[in-house]
C-alpha positions in Angstrom: 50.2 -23.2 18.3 49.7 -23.1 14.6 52.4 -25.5 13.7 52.2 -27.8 16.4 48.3 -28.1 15.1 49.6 -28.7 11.4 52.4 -31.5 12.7 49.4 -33.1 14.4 47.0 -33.2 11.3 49.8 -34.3 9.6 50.3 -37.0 12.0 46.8 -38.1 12.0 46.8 -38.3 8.2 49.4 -40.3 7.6 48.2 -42.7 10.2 44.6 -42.7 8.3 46.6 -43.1 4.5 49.1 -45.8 6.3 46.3 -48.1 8.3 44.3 -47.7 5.6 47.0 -49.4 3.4 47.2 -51.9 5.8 43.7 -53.1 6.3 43.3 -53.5 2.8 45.8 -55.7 2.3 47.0 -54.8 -1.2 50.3 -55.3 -2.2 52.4 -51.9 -2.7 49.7 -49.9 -0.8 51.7 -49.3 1.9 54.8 -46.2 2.0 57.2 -49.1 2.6 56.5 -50.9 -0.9 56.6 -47.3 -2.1 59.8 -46.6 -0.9 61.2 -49.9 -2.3 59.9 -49.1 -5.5 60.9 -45.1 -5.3 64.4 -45.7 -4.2 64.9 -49.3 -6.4 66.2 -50.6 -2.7 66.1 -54.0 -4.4 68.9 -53.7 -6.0 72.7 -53.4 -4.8 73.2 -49.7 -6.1 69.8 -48.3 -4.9 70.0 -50.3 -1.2 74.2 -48.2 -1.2 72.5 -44.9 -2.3 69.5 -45.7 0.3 71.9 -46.3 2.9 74.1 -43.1 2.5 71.4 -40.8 1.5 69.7 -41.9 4.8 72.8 -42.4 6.8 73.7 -38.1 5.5 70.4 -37.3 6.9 70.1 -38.9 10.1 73.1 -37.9 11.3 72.3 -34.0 10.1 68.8 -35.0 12.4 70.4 -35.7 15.5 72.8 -33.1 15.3 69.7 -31.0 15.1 68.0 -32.1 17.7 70.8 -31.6 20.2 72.3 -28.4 19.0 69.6 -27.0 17.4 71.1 -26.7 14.3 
């Protein structure tokens, strides 16, 4: 019960920091500007790292999810 409590207030707060971001309409509030700045996705080596790193992890998610893993 515990963690299922602390993945919903985690939930909740990144909908508050995320709308928030949203509504006030400043540019590179929101985590997507942050992630394009973070992982330099604007350029052709950091969208090929991006890619893989997020490719690697995705497939290691759904390979979780179904097998438990």
């Amino acid at each position: 019960m515990t963690w299922t409590a602390l993945w919903l207030a985690w939930i909740a707060m990144f909908a508050v920091i995320e709308w928030r971001a949203i509504v006030n309409d400043t540019k590179g509030d929101t985590l997507s500007e942050h992630f394009r700045r973070w992982f330099r996705v604007d350029t052709h080596a950091g969208r090929t790292v991006w890619l893989v790193t997020s490719g690697v992890f995705f497939a290691w998610f759904v390979t979780h999810l179904w097998g438990g893993a």
